[in-house]
MDAnalysis code that builds the backbone (N, CA, C; Angstrom):
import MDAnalysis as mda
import numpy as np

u = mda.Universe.empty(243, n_residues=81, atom_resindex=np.repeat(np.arange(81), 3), trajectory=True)
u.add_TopologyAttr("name", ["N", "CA", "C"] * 81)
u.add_TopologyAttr("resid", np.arange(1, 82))
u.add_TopologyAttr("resname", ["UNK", "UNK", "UNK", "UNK", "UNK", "UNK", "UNK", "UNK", "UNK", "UNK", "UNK", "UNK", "UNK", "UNK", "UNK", "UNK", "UNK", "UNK", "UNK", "UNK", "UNK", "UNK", "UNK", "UNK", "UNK", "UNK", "UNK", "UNK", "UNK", "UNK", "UNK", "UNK", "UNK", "UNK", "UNK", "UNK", "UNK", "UNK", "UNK", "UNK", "UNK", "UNK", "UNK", "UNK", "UNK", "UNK", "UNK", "UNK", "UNK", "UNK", "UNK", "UNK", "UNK", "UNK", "UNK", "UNK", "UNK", "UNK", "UNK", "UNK", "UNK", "UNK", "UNK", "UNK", "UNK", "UNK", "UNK", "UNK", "UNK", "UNK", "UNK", "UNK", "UNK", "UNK", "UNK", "UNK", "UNK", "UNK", "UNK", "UNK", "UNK"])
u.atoms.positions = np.array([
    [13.068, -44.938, 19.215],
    [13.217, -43.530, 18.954],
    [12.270, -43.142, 17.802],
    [11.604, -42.109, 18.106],
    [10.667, -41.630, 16.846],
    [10.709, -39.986, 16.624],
    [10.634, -39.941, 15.237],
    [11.008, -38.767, 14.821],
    [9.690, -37.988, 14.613],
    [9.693, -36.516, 14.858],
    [8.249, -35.552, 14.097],
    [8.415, -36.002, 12.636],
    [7.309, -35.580, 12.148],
    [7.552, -35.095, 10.593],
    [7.501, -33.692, 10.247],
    [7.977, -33.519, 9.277],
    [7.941, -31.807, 8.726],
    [6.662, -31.545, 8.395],
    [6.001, -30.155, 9.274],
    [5.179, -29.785, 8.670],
    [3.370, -30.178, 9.046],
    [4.142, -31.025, 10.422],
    [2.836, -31.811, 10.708],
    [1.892, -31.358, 11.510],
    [1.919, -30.077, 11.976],
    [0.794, -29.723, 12.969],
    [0.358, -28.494, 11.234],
    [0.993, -28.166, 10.494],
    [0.342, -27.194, 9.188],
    [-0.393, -28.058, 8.742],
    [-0.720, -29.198, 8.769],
    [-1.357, -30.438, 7.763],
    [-2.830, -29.888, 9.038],
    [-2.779, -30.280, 10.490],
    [-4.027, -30.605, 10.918],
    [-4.891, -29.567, 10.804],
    [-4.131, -27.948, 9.909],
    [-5.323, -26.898, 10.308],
    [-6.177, -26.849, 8.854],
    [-7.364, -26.862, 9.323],
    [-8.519, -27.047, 7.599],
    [-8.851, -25.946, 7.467],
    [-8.726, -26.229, 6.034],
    [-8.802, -25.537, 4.480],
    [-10.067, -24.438, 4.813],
    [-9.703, -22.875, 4.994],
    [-10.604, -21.837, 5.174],
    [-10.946, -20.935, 3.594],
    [-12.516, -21.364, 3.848],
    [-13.076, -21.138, 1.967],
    [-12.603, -19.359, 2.135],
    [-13.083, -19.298, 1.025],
    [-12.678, -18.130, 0.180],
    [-13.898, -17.085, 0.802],
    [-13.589, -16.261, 0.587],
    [-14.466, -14.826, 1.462],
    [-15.391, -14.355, -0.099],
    [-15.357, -14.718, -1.143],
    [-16.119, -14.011, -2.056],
    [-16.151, -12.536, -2.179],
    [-14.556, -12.028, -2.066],
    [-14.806, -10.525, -2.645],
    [-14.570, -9.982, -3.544],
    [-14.644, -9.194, -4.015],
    [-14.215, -8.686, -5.865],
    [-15.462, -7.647, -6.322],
    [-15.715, -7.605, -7.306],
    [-16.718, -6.062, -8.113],
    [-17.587, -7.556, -8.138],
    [-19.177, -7.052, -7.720],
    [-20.178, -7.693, -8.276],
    [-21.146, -7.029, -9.131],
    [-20.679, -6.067, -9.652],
    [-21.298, -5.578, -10.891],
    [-20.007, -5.114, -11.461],
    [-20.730, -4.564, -12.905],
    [-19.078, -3.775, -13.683],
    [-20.352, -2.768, -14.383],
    [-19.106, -1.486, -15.216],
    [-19.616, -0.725, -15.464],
    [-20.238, -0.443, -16.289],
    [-21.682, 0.603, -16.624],
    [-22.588, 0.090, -17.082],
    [-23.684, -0.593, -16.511],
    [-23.362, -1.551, -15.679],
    [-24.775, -2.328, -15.313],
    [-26.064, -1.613, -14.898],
    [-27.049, -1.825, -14.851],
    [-28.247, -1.075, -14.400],
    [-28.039, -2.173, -12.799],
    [-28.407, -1.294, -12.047],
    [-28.244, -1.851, -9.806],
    [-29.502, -0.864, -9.301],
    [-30.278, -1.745, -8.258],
    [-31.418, -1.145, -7.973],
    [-30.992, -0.643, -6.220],
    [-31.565, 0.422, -5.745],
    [-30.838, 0.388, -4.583],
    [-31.041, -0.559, -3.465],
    [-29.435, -0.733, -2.782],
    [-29.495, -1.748, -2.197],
    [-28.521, -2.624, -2.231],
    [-28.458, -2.484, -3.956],
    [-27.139, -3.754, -4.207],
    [-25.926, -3.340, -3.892],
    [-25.426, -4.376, -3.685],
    [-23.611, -4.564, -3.357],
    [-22.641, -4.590, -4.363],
    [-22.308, -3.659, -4.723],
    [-21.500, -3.567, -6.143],
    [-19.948, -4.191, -5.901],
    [-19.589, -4.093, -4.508],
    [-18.018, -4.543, -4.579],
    [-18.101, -4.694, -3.437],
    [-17.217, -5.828, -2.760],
    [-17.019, -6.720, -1.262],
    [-15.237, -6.220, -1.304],
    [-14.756, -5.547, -0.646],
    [-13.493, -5.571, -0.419],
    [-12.895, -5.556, 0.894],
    [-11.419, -5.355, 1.284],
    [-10.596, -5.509, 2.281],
    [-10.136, -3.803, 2.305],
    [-10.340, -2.745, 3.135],
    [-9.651, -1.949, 3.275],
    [-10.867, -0.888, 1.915],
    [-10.410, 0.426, 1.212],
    [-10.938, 1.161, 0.467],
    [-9.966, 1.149, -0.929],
    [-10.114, -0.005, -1.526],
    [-9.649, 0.363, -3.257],
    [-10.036, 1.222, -3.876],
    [-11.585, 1.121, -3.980],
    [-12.789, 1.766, -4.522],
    [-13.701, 2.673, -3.286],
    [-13.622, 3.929, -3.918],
    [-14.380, 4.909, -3.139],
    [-15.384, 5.036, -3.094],
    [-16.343, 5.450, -2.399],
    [-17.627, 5.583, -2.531],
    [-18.003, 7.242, -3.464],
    [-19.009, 6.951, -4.336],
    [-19.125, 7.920, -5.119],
    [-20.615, 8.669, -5.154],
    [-21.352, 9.344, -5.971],
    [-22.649, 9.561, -6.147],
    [-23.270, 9.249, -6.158],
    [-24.316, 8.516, -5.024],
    [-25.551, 7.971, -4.306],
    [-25.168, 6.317, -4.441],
    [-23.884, 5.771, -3.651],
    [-22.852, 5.088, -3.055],
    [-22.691, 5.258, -1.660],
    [-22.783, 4.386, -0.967],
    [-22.310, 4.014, 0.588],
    [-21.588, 2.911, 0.891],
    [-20.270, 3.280, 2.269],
    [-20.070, 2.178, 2.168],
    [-19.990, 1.067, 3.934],
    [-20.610, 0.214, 3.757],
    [-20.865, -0.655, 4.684],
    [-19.800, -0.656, 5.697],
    [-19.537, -1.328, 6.789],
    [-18.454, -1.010, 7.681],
    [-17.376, -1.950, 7.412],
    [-17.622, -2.843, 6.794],
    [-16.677, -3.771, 6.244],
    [-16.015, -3.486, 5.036],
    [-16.457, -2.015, 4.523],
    [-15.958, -1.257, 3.491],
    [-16.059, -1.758, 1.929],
    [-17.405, -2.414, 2.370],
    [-18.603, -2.941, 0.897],
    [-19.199, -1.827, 0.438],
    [-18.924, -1.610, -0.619],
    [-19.683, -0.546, -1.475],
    [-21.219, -0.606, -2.215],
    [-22.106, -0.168, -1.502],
    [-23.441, -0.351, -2.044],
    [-24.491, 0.616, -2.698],
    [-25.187, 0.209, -3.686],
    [-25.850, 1.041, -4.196],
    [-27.115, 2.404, -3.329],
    [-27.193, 3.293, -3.174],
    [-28.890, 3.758, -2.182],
    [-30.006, 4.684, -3.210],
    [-29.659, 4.220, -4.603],
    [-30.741, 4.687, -5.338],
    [-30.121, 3.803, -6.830],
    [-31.341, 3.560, -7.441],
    [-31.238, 3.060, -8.535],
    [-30.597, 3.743, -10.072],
    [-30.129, 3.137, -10.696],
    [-29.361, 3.567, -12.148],
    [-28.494, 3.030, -12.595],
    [-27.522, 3.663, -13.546],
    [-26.564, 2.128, -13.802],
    [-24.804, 2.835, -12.976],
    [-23.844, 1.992, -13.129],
    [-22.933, 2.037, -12.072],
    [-21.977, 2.545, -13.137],
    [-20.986, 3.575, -12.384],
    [-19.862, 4.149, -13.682],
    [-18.692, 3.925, -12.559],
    [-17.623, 4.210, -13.143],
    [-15.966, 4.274, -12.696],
    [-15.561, 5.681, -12.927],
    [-14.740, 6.156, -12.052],
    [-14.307, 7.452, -12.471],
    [-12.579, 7.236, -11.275],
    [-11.757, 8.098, -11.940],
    [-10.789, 8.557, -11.234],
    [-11.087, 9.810, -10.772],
    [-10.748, 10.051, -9.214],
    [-10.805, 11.550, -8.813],
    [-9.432, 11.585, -7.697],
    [-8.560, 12.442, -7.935],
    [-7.233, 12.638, -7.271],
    [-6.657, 11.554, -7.257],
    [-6.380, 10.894, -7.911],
    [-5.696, 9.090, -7.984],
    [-6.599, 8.205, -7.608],
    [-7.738, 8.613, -6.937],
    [-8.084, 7.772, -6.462],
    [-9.348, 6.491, -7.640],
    [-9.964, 5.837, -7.407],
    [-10.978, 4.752, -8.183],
    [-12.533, 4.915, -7.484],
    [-13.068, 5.626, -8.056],
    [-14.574, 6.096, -7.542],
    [-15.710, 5.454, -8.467],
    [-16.568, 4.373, -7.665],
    [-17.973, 4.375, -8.130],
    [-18.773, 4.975, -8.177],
    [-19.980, 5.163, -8.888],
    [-20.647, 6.594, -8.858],
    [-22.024, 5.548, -9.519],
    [-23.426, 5.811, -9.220],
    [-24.916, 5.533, -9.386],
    [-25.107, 6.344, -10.292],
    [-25.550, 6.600, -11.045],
    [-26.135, 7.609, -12.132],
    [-27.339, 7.383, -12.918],
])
């Protein structure tokens, strides 16, 4: 007679790396257009003044300057300036 063990088909599925998302700049920075200021899941951060955002809802720079934060109606807005 032989028994399963607990837990043993969760052991055979491998370890899925990390997606690398978060702010890749902060505020202040000088970003030339183009760059990717923030990789996220869903819209935390809004797109703001000469800001777009990718379909995966990556926020990227489309003209050069440095990057600010602003609240507008509750919401968390990047903005190029």
């Amino acid at each position: 007679m032989s028994k399963k063990k607990a837990g043993g088909k969760i052991r055979q599925q491998a370890n899925v790396a990390g997606k690398r998302l978060g702010l890749k700049v902060s505020g202040g920075e000088k970003v030339q257009a183009g760059n990717i200021l923030i990789r996220q899941r869903g819209t935390a951060y809004h797109a703001g003044q000469n800001v777009r955002v990718g379909r995966d809802h990556t926020l990227y720079a489309t003209s050069k300057g440095s990057v600010s934060f602003k609240e507008r109606s509750g919401k968390s807005v990047m903005d190029v300036v």
